[in-house]
N, C-alpha and C positions, 0 to 999 in steps of 0.2 A: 448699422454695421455692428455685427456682433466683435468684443474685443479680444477672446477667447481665438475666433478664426482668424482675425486681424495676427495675432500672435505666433499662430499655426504656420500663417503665408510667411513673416519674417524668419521660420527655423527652420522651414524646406529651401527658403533659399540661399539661407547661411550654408545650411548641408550639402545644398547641390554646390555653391562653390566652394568649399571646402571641398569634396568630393572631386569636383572641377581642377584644383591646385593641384590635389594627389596624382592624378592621371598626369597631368602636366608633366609632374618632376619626374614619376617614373617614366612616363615617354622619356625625357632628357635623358636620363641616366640610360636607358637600354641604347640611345641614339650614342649616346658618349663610347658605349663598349663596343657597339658596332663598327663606331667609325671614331677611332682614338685618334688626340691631336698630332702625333707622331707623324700620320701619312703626308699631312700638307708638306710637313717638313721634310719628308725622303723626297717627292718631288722638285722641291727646291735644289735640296743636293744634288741631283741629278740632272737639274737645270745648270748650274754652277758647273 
């Protein structure tokens, strides 16, 4: 086993999930501005 590729495999995976996280949060944040937490709460008023 070359240690050179050994090294290569450990920083495409680091990148893919780093990569991985980014996508994540920005999902969250677009999901947040789509659907802000305000709604559940007019429903409840509206309940009441």
């Amino acid at each position: 086993m070359n240690n050179l590729s050994f090294w290569k495999l450990i920083l495409l995976v680091f990148v893919c999930s780093l990569i991985f996280s980014v996508v994540f949060v920005t999902v969250q944040r677009i999901d947040h501005v789509l659907n802000p937490p305000e709604v559940p709460v007019k429903s409840i008023k509206k309940i009441d």
